[in-house]
C-alpha positions as CSV (number, residue, x, y, z in Angstrom):
1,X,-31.5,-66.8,15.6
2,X,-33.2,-69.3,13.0
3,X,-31.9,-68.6,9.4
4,X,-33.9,-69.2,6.4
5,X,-31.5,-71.0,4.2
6,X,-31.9,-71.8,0.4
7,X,-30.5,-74.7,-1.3
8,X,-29.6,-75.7,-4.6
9,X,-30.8,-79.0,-5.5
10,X,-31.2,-78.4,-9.3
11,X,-28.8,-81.1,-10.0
12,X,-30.6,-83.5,-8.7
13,X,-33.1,-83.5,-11.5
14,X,-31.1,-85.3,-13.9
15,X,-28.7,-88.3,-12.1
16,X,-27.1,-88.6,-9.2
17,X,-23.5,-88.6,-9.7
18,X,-20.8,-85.9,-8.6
19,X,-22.2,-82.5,-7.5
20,X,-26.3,-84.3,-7.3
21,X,-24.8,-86.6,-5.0
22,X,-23.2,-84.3,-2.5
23,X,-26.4,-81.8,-2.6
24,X,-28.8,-84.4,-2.5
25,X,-27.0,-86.4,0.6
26,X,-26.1,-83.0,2.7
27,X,-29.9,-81.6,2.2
28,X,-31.4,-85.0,3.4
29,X,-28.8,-85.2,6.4
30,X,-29.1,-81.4,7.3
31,X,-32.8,-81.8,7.5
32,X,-31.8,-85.0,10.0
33,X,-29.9,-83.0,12.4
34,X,-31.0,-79.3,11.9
35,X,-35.1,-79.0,12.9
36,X,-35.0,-75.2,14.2
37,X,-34.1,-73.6,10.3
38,X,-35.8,-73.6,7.3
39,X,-34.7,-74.3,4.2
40,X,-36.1,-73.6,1.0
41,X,-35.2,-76.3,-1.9
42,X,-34.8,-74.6,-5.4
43,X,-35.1,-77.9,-7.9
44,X,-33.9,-74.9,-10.7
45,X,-31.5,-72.1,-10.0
46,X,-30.3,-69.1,-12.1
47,X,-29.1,-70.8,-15.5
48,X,-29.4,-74.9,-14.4
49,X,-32.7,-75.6,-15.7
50,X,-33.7,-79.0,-16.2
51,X,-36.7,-79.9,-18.1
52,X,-37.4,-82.5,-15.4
53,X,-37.2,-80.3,-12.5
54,X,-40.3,-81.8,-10.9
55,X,-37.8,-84.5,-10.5
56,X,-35.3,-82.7,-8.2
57,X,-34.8,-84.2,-4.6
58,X,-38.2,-82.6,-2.5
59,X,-38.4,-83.0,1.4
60,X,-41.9,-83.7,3.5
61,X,-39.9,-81.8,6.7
62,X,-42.1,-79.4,8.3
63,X,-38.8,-77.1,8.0
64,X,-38.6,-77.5,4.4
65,X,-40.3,-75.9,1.3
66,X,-40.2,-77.5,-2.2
67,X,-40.0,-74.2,-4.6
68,X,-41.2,-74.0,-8.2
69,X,-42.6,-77.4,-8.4
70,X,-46.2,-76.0,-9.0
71,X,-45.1,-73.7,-11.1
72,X,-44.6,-74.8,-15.4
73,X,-41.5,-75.3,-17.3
74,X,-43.0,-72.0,-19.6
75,X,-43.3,-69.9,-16.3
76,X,-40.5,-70.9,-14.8
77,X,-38.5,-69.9,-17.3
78,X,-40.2,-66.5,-17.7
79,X,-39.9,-66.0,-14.2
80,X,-36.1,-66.5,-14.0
81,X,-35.5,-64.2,-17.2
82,X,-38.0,-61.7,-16.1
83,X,-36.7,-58.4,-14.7
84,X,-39.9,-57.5,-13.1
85,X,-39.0,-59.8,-9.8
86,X,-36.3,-59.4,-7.6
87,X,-34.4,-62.1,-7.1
88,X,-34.3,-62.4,-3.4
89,X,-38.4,-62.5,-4.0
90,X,-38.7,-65.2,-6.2
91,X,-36.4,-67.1,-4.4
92,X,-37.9,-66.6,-0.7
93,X,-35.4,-64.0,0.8
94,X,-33.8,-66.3,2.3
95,X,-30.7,-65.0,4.8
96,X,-28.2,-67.8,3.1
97,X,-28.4,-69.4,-0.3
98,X,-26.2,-72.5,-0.8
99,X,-25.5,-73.0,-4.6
100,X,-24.3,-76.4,-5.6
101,X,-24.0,-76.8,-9.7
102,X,-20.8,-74.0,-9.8
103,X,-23.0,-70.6,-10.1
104,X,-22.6,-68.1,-7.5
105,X,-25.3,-66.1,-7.3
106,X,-24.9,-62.3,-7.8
107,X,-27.8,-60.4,-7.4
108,X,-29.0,-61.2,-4.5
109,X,-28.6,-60.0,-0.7
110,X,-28.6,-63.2,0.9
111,X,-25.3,-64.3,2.1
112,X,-24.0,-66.5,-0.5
113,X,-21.9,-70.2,0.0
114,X,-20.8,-72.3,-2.9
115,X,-19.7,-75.6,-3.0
116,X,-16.1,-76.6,-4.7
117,X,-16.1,-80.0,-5.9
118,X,-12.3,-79.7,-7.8
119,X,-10.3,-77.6,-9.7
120,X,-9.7,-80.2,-12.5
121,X,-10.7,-78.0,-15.7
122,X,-7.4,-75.5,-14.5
123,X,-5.0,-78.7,-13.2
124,X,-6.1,-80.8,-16.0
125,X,-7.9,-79.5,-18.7
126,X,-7.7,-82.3,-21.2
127,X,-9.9,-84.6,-18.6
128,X,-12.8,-82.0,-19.2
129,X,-15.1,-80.7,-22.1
130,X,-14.6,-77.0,-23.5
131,X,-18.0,-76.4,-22.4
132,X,-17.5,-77.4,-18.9
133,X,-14.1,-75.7,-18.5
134,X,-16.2,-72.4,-18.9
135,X,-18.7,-73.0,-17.3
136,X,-16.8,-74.4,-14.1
137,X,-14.3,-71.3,-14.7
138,X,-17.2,-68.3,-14.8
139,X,-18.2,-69.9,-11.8
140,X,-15.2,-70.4,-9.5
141,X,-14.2,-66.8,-10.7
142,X,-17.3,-64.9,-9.8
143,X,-17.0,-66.9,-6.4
144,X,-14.2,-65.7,-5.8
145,X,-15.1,-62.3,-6.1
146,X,-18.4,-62.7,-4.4
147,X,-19.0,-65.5,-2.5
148,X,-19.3,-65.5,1.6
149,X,-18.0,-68.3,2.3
150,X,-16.8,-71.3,0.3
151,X,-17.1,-75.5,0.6
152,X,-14.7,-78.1,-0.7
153,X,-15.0,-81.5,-0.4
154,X,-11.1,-81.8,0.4
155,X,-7.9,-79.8,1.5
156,X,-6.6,-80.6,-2.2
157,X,-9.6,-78.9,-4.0
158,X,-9.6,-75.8,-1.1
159,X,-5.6,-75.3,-2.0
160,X,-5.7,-76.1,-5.9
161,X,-8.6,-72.5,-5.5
162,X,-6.6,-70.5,-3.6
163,X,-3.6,-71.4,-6.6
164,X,-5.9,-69.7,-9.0
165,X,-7.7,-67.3,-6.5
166,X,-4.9,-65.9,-4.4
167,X,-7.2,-62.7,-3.3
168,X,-9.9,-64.9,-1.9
169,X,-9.5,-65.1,1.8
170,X,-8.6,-68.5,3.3
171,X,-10.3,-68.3,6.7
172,X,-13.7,-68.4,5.0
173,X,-13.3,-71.7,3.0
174,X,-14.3,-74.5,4.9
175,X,-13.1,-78.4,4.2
176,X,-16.1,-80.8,4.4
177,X,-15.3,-84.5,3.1
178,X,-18.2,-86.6,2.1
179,X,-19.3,-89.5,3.7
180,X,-20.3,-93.2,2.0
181,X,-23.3,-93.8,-0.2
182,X,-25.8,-94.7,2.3
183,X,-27.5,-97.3,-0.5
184,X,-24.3,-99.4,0.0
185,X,-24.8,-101.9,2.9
186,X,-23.1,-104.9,3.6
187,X,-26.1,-106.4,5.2
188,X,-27.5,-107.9,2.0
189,X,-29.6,-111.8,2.1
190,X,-27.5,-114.7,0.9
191,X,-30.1,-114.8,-1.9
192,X,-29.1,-111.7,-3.2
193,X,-25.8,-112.5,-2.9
194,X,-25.5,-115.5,-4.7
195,X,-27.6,-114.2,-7.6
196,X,-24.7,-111.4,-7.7
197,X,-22.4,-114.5,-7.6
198,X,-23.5,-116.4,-10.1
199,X,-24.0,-113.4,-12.7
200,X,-20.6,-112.5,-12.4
201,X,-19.1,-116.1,-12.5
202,X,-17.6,-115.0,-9.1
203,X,-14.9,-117.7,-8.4
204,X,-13.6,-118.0,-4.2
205,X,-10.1,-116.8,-5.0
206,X,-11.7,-113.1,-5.3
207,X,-10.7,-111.0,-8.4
208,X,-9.8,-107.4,-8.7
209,X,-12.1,-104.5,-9.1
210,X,-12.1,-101.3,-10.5
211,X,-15.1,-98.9,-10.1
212,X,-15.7,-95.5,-12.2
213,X,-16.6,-94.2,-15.5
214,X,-14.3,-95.7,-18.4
215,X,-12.6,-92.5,-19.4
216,X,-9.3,-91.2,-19.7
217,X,-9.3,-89.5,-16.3
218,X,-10.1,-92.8,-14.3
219,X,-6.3,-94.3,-16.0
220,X,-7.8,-97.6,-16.4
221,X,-5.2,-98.0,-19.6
222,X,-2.6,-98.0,-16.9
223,X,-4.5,-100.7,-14.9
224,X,-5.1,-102.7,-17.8
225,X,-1.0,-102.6,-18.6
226,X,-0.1,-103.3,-14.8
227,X,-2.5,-106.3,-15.0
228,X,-1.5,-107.8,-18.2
229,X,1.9,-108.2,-16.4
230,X,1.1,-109.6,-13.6
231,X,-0.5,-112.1,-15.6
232,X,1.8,-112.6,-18.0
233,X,5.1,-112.6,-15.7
234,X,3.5,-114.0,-12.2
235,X,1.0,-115.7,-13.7
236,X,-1.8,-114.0,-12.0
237,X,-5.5,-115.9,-12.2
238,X,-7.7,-113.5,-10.9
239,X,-10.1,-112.0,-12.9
240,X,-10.0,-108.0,-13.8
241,X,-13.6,-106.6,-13.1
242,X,-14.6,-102.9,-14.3
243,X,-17.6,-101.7,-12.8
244,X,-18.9,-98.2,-14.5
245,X,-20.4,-96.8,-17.4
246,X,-18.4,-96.1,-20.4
247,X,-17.4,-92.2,-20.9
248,X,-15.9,-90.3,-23.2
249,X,-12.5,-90.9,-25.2
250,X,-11.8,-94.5,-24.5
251,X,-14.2,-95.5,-28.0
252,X,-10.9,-98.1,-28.2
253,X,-10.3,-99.7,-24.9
254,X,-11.1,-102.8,-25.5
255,X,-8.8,-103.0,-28.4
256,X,-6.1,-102.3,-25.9
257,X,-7.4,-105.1,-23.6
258,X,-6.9,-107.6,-26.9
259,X,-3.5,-105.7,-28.0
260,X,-2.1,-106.6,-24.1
261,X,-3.6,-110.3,-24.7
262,X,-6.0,-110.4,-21.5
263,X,-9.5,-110.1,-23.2
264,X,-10.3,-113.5,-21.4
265,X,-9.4,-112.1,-17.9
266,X,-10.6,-108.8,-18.2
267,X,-14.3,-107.9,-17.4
268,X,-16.4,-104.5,-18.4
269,X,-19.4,-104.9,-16.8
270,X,-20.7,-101.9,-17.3
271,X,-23.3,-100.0,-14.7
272,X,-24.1,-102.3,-11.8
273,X,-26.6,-101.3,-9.1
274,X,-26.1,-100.7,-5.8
275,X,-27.0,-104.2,-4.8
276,X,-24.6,-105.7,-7.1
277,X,-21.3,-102.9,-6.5
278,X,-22.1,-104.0,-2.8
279,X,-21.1,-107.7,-3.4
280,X,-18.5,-106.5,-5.2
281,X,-16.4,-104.3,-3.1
282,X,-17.1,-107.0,-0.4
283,X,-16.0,-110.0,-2.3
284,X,-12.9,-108.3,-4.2
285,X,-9.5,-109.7,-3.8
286,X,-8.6,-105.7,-4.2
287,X,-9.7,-102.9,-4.8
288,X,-7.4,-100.3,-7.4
289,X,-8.3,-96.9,-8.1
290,X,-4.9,-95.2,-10.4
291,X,-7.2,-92.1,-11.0
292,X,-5.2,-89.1,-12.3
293,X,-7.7,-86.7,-10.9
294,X,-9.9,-86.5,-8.1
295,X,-11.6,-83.8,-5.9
296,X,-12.2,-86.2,-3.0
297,X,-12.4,-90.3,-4.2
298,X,-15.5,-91.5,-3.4
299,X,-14.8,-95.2,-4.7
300,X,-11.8,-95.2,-2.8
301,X,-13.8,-94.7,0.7
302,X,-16.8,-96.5,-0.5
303,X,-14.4,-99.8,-1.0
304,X,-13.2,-99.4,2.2
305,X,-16.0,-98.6,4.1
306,X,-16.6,-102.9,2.9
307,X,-13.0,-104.0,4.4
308,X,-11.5,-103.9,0.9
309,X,-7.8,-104.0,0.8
310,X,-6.7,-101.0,-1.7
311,X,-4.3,-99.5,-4.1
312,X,-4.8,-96.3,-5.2
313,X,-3.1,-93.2,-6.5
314,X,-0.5,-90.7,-4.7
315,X,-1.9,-87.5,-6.0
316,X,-5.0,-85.1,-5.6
317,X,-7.3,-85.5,-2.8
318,X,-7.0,-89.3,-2.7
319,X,-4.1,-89.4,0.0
320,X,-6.6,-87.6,2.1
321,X,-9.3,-89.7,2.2
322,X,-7.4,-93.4,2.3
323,X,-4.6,-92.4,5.2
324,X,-2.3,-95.3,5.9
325,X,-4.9,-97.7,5.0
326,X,-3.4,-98.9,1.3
327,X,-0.9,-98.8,-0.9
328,X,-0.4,-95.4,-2.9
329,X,1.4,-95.5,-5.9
330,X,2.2,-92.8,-9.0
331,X,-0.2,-92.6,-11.7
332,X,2.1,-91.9,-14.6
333,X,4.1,-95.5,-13.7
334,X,3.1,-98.7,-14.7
335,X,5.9,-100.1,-12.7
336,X,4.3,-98.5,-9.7
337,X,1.0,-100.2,-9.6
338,X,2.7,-103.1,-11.1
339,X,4.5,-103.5,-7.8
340,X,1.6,-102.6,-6.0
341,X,-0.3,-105.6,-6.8
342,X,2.3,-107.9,-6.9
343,X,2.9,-106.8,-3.0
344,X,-1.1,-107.5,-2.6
345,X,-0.8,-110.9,-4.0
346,X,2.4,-112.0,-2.2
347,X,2.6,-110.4,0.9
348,X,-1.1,-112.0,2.4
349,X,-0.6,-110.6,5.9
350,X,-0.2,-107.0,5.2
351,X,-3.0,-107.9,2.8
352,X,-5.3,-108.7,5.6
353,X,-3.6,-105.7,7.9
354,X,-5.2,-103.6,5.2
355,X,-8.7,-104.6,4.6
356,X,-8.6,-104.0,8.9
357,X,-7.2,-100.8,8.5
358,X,-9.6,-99.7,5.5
359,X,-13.0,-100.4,7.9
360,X,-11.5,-98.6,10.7
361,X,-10.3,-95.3,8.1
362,X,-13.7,-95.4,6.5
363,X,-15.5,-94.5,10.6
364,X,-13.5,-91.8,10.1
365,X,-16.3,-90.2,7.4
366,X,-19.9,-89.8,7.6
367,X,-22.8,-87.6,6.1
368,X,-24.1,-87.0,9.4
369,X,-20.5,-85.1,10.0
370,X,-20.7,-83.5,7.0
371,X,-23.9,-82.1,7.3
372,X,-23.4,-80.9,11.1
373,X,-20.1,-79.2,9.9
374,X,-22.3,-77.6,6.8
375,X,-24.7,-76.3,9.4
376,X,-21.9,-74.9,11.7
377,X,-20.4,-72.6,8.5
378,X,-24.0,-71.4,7.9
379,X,-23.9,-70.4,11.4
380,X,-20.4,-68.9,10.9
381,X,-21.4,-67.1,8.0
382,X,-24.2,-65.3,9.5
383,X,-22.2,-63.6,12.2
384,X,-19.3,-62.3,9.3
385,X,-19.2,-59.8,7.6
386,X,-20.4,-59.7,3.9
387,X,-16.8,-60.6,1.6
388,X,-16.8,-58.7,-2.2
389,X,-13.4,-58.3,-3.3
390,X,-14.3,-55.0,-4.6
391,X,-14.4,-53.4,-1.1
C-alpha cells in the first residue's frame, strides 16, 4: 500500500543544528531509499512559523511535494488560525504526519509520529530556558497522550520518556541513532588543509579539541580545570582548541581560562565551517567531550567517524554511541578527566588502539540506516491500531 506521509521540516527554516539537523538529514535520505511514497514537506507546522519559511529544506523528488511555499507569510498565517479548513485539508490528508520541532498534532486523523530528541528540560532543567521547558513539556505530554508512535534518537532519551510517561506504551517507541554529518569528509586537498593549518597555528604534536556550544551544559569549565593541570603538574604542551559558538551563561569563561593561568594555551575559536572542523577532528591529538547532557552526542560520533582518539562522559546517551572505543569518565570530577588525559598522553599504544577502534565504532551509524529504520516504523504504524490514552 503506498502511504502519503507528511513531514515536518519547519525547523529547517532557521539553522541547522539539533532537531533541523535530524529532519533535514532523514527527509533527504528517506527520499534516497523510499521512491514508491509520497511525502508532503510542511516548511511551517501548527505554531512553528518562521518568517523565512521559503527557506525550509524543499525536495525536486517526483515523490515529494513542497507545501505552502507559494503561499504568503499573511495567508499562511490566516490559514493555520482559520477555523474554516480542516486540518487534514490544508495539510494534504496525508495517512502519517511526522512532526519534528516537539508539537504533536491533535486534530487531525492522520496517524501521528513524533520525534524525541531528549528529556533534558525534566533531567536538567537548569541547562534550558523557561520558555523551552514549556514548550518541550506541552509537547512531550500531549504525545504521550496522543501520539501513534514515537522516535528517539537513543535508548537514554526513549527511557528518560517513559520516567515521565509511564502510561505510554513501550512497544510503540522506536530507537533510531543518527548518523554523521555528511558535509564532514576526510577527503579534503592538501591546499585546503594547510590553509586550515596555518590559520590555526597547527603545530605536529596535535593539540586537544573540544567541539559544541560554549555553555554550561557542554562542562567546558571542567575541561578547562582538568587541562590547566595537566599543564601545570605534567607539564602538558599541547594546545586546548574550542570549536563552537558562544551560548548562554558562560559571559565569564574566559576569566576562568586567566584565573587557572592557561590563557596562552587555550584557544576559542569560535564557529568553524565544515571544512575547517574536518581538519580538526582529523589532526587532534584527542578529542574530549565532558558534556553533562546529551540526547545522542553527535560530536562524539562525528570525531570518531575521523579516527579521533576520545574521552568523553559516562552519562546520558553518550555510552551508547562511543562503545568501548574511548575513555568515559564522570562529569562532576575533575580528577576523572584529569586522569583521562593523562592516560591519553602517557599510554601511546592504547592511544593508537583507540583512534582504530573509533573508525570501526563510527561504521556502526549511518543516515541511510536511519532513514530505512524510519520508513519501516511508518510501515509499522499503518498496520496498528490508532493509540489515545483516553480509550
Amino acid at each position: 500500500m503506498t502511504m502519503k506521509i507528511g513531514f515536518d521540516v519547519s525547523q529547517t527554516a532557521e539553522d541547522m543544528a539539533g532537531c533541523a539537523f535530524f529532519a533535514k538529514q532523514i527527509i533527504s535520505h528517506l527520499l534516497d531509499v523510499d521512491t514508491s511514497n509520497e511525502y508532503l514537506l510542511y516548511p511551517v507546522f501548527y505554531n512553528y512559523r518562521h518568517p523565512e519559511y521559503k527557506k525550509a529544506y524543499q525536495s525536486d523528488r517526483p515523490n515529494a511535494k513542497n507545501y505552502f511555499h507559494e503561499v504568503s507569510w499573511a495567508k499562511l498565517n490566516q490559514l493555520w488560525d482559520s477555523s474554516e479548513f480542516q486540518r487534514d485539508e490544508l495539510l494534504g490528508h496525508p495517512d502519517i504526519i511526522h512532526s519534528n520541532n516537539f508539537c504533536c498534532p491533535i486534530d487531525v486523523r492522520a496517524k501521528k509520529i513524533v520525534t524525541i530528541y531528549d528529556m533534558v528540560y525534566l533531567d536538567r532543567p537548569e541547562f534550558s530556558t523557561e520558555a523551552n521547558r514549556i514548550v518541550c513539556f506541552n509537547g512531550a505530554f500531549e504525545s504521550s497522550i496522543y501520539a501513534d508512535h514515537i522516535v528517539t534518537i537513543s535508548e537514554s532519551s526513549k527511557q528518560s520518556f517513559l520516567k515521565y510517561f509511564p502510561h505510554y506504551p513501550e512497544e510503540r517507541i522506536s530507537v533510531i541513532y543518527l548518523g554523521s554529518r555528511p558535509t564532514l569528509t576526510s577527503h579534503l586537498s592538501e591546499s585546503v588543509k594547510k590553509k586550515v593549518i596555518q590559520k590555526f597555528n597547527i603545530q605536529d604534536s596535535g593539540f586537544w579539541l573540544g567541539v559544541g556550544t560554549v555553555e554550561p551544559r557542554k562542562n567546558y569549565r571542567l575541561l578547562l580545570e582538568a587541562y590547566a593541570k595537566i599543564v601545570r603538574e605534567y607539564s602538558e604542551t599541547r594546545p586546548l582548541f574550542i570549536a563552537g559558538g558562544k551560548g548562554w551563561l558562560e559571559n565569564d569563561i574566559q576569566a576562568r581560562v586567566q584565573e587557572l593561568g592557561i590563557q596562552d594555551k587555550v584557544n576559542f575559536l569560535g564557529y568553524v565551517s565544515d571544512e575547517e572542523l574536518s581538519v580538526l577532528y582529523n589532526l587532534c591529538f584527542a578529542f574530549v567531550y565532558p558534556s553533562h547532557y546529551e540526547g545522542f552526542g553527535l560530536p562524539v560520533l562525528e570525531a570518531m567517524s575521523f579516527g579521533a582518539p576520545v574521552i568523553t562522559s559516562n552519562v546520558t546517551s553518550i555510552p551508547e554511541v562511543i562503545g568501548d572505543a574511548g575513555i568515559l569518565m564522570d562529569p562532576n570530577s575533575s580528577d576523572s578527566l584529569t586522569k583521562a588525559m593523562i592516560t591519553m598522553v602517557q599510554q601511546q599504544d592504547q592511544r593508537k588502539k583507540m583512534a582504530e577502534k573509533s573508525i570501526e565504532q563510527a561504521g556502526k551509524f549511518s543516515w541511510e540506516r536511519a532513514a530505512r529504520q524510519t520508513l519501516d516504523v511508518y510501515k509499522k504504524v499503518m498496520e496498528q491500531e490508532p493509540w489515545h490514552r483516553s480509550k
